[in-house]
N, C-alpha and C positions, 0 to 999 in steps of 0.2 A: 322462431327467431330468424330471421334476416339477416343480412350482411354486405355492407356494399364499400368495395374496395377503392380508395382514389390514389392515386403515386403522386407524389410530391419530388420535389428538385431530391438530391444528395443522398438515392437511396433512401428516404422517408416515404412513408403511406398513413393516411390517413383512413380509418375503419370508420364505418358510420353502421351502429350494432341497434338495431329494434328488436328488445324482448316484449313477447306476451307477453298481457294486462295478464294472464293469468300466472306466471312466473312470479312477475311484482305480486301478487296479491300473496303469493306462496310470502316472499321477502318483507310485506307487511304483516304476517302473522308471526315470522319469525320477530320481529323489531317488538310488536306487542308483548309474547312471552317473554323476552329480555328484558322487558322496562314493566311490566307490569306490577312488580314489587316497588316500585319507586312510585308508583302514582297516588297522588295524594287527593283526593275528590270526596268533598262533604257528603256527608251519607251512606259513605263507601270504606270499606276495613281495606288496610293497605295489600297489594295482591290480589283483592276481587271487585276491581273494578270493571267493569265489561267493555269489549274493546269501543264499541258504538260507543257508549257513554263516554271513554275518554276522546273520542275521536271528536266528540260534540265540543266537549270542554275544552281541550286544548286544540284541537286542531287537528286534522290528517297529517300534518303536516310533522309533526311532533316522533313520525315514526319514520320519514322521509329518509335519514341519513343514513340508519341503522340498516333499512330494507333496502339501496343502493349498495350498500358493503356486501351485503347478503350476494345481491345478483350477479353484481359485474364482475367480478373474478372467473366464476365459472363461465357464463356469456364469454366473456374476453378470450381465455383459453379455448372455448369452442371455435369462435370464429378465425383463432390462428390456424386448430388445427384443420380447420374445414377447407380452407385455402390455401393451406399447405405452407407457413409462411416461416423462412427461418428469421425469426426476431433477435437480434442484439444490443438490447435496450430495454431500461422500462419505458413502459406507455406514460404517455402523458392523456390524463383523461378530461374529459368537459362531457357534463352533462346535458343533454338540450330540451328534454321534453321527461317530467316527471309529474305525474299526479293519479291521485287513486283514479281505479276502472278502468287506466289507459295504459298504453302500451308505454315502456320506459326506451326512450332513446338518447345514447349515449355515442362521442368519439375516442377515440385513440390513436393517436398520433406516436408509429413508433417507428425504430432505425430496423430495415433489413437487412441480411447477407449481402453486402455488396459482390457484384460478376466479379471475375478476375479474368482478364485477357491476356494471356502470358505471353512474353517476349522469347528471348534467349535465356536460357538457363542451364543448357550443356555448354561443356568449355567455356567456361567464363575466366578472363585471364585477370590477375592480379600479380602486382609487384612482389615478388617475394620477400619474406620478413625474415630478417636478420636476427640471431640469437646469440648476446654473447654476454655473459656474464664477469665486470673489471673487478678490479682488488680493492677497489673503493666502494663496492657495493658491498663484498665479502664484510669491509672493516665495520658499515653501517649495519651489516646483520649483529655482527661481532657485539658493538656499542648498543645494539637494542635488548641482546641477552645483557651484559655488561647491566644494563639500567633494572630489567628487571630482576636481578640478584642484588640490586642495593639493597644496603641496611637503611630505615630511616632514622634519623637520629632525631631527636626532640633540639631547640634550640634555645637558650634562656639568655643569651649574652649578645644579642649581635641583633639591628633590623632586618626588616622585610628583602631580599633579594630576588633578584629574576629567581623562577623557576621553584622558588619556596611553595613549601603543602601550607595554606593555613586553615585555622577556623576562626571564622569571623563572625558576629553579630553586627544585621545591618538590618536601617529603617529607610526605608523613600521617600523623596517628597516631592509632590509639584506643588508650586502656586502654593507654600506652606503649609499642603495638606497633605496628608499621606495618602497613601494609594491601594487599593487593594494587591493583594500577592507582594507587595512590596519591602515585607518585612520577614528575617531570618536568623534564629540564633543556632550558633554551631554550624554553620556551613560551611563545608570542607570547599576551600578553592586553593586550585594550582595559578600560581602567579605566569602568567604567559599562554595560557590555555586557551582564552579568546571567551571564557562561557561569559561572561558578562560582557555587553553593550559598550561602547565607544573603547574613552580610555579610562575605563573602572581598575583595571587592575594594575597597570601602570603608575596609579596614583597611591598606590599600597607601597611602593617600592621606598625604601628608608624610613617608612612608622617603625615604631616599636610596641614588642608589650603591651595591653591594658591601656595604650594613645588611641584616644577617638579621637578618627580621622574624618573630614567633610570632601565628600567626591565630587565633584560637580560632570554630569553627563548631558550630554541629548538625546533622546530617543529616535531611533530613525524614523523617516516621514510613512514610511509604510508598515511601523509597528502595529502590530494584530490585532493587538485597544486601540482601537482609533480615538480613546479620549486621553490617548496616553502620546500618540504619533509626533513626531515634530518636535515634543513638550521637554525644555530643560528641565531636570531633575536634580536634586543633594540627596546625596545618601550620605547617613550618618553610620558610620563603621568603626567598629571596637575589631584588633587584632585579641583572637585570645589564645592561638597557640601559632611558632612555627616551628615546622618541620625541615629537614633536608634529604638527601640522599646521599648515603656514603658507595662511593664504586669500587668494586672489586680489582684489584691489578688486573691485567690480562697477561696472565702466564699459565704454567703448564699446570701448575695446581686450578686455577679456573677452569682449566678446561677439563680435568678429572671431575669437579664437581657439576659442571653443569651440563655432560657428555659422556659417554663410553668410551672417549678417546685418553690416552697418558700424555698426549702432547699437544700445545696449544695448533702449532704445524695440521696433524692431522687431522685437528677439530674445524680447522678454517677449509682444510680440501673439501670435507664434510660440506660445510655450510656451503662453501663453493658449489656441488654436485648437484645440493637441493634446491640453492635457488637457480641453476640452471632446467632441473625438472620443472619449478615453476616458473618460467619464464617461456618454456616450449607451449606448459598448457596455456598460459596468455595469449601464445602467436597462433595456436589453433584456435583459441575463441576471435583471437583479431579476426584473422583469416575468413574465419566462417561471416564476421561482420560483412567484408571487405566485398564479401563473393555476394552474398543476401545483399547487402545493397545495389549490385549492380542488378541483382535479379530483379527487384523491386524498381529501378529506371526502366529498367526494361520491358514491364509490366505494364499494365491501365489498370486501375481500380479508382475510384471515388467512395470515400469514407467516409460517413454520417457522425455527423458533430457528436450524438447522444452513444454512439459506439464508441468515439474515445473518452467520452465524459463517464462511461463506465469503467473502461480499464484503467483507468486514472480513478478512479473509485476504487479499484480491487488496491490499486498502488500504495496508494494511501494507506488504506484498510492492514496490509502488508506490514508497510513502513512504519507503523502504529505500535503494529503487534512485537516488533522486531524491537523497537525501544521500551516496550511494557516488559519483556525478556528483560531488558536491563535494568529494569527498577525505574524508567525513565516516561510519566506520562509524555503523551504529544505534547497537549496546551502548554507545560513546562518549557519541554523542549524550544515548541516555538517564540514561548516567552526572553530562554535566556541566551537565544540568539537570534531577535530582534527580526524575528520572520513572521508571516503569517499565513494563516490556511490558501487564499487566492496565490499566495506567490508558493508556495510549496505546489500547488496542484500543476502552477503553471510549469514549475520546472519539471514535473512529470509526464506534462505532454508530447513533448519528441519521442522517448522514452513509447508510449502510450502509444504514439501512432506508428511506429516502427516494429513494434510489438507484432499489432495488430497487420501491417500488411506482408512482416516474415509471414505469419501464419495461415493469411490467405492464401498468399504463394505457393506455400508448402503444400497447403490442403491439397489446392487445384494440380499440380505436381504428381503427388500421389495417385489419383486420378487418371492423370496422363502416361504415366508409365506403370501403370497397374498394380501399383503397392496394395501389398494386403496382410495383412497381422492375423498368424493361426492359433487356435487354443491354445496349443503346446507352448507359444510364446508369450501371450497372457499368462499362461499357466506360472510361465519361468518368471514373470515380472512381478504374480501376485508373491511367489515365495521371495522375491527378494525385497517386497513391501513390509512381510512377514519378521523378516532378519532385521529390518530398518525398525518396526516398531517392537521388535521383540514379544511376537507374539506366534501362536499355533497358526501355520498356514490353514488346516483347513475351519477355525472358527473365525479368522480376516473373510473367507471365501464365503460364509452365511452371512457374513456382514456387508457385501459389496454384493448389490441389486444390477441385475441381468444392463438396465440402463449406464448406469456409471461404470460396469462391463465397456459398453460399448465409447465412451466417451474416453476409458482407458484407451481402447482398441484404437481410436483416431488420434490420439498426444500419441501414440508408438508409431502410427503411419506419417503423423509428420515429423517424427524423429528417423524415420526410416528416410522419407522426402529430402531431409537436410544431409543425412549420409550421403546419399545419392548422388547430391547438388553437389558435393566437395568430392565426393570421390573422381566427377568428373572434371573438376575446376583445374585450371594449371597454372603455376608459379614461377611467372618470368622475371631476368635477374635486370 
């Protein structure tokens, strides 16, 4: 095997990988025993067909795809490791030369480690961040418990008002026809919530009871269906239940129920105290923003388009998981607020590439001032993995390979790298 390297603009290379004819020949005998229960040839019992005889009948060519998957994975990993390349991306492949008895040559076109050339990153000076927590904010945490101890009440005498629980059955239609996903019985919607499109829920406000309502919406021009985009809609809508919320006074009995405190007074210091603790952790993540960006101005790095198309890949991926938690598909989601997959990724991208060059900073950083992570400190991180997922430290430590060891070992040197960077950082007023 071969292997010839070319660099491309933005931190991309292009690999140009010739495996031995006798490789591939391995890769077409493997494609043969795979398919070789599926061949169907006059004369021949299914499974003993001989590979020559099907090669005649259908073609060489018929095992072509099967014995490329075979090869080029192992090839491809060879020739990163053989050139020592750190890749951050997947490859993009094109095949250029395939046929029995010849050599197979293939490209790869993928994103590298980009250098980092670091600027300043000791004493980095940042505007000091203010912390203070008003009685207006206190009253706002006050009114968010307040909401969550309502009773809700069923409603039989009165219509639709702001902020009412209902369930509704609803049909869609565009151009008189209905629409796929566009139809729901029992769906729980809060009047003022925004989950539905334009002014759907606005138009609920004074129906009553068992009144089928006709909605008229537009779908915005960048909806996800693009046969749905732009498209006015009716939705026809039956109210079949509403609900309200009844609220607690806020006195000193509320705040025995919903607190260890006997008086509403000590319950509000209370909420006072914490969200002034969280408001501190806020100004140390700002902070840590504030300082990593100047780091990152102060830097040179050039980013490869296919490196943030992947960590915007992980984001998603993420963001996915985190509404599946809630009982909440994506496509849902993106359905019932009028978004779609391009503009969701898109909003991920700053995000994604800021990510991406804290981390190089960090790496290079680490580097530079000789950070290094010892067993004993793994040691300490694998037991509090242990605590986190409630399980025996030492069956977590047979399950975590010497490799993801070491991948731990570098997320703690660039956690070290970021301590570093703030502990020297300074706060002018």
């Amino acid at each position: 095997m071969s292997t010839k390297v070319e660099a491309l603009e933005k931190n991309m290379i292009k690999l140009t990988i010739e495996v031995d004819a006798d490789r591939f020949e391995e890769g077409m005998k493997y494609a043969y025993n795979k398919n070789k229960k599926h061949l169907n040839i006059p004369g021949f019992r299914k499974g003993r067909v001989p590979r020559t005889i099907a090669e005649k009948y259908y073609g060489a060519e018929v095992f072509y795809e099967d014995a490329i998957n075979y090869v080029i994975p192992d090839a491809y990993e060879k020739a990163i490791e053989e050139n020592n390349l750190e890749v951050v991306s997947q490859p993009k492949i094109d095949v250029e030369q395939v046929e029995k008895g010849k050599n197979l040559i293939f490209t790869a076109e993928v994103a590298v480690k980009p250098e980092v050339v670091l600027g300043q990153y000791k004493d980095i000076e940042i505007e000091k961040i203010q912390v203070e927590v008003t009685d207006e904010e206190v009253q706002a945490e006050l009114e968010k418990t307040q909401q969550q101890n309502a009773r809700i009440i069923t409603i039989e005498d009165r219509p639709v008002q702001d902020k009412d629980q209902l369930s509704i059955d609803f049909e869609g239609f565009v151009d008189g026809e209905p629409f796929e996903g566009g139809k729901g019985e029992n769906y729980p919607l809060t009047i003022g919530s925004g989950t539905f499109i334009d002014t759907f829920e606005e138009q609920l406000i004074g129906k009553n009871i068992g009144e089928e309502v006709e909605v008229n919406v537009t779908f915005p021009e960048d909806y996800h269906e693009k046969a749905l985009a732009g498209k006015p809609a009716l939705f026809k809508v039956t109210v079949k239940e509403i609900k309200e919320q009844e609220l607690p006074a806020l006195d000193d009995e509320f705040a025995k129920d919903v607190s260890e405190f006997d008086t509403l007074d000590e319950y509000k210091k209370d909420l006072k105290a914490t969200l002034l603790k969280q408001k501190e952790h806020q100004a140390e993540h700002e902070k840590e923003d504030k300082v990593m960006e100047k780091v990152i101005e102060n830097a040179k790095m050039e980013i490869p388009d296919p490196m943030i198309e992947t960590q915007v890949d992980q984001m998603v991926q993420d963001f996915s998981q985190r509404l599946q938690y809630q009982g909440l598909p994506l496509d849902t989601y993106l359905q019932f607020t009028g978004n779609n997959m391009m503009t969701l990724r898109e909003n991920f991208k700053k995000d994604a590439l800021r990510n991406i060059q804290s981390r190089l900073a960090l790496e290079v950083i680490a580097k530079e001032e000789n950070i290094e992570v010892s067993n004993e400190e793994l040691e300490e991180e694998i037991k509090k993995m242990a605590e986190m997922y409630k399980m025996e430290v030492e069956k977590l430590k047979e399950s975590i390979s010497e490799r993801e060891k070491e991948y731990m070992k570098e997320d703690m040197k660039v956690t070290k790298a970021l301590a570093f960077v703030m502990e020297h950082a300074k706060e002018v007023e």
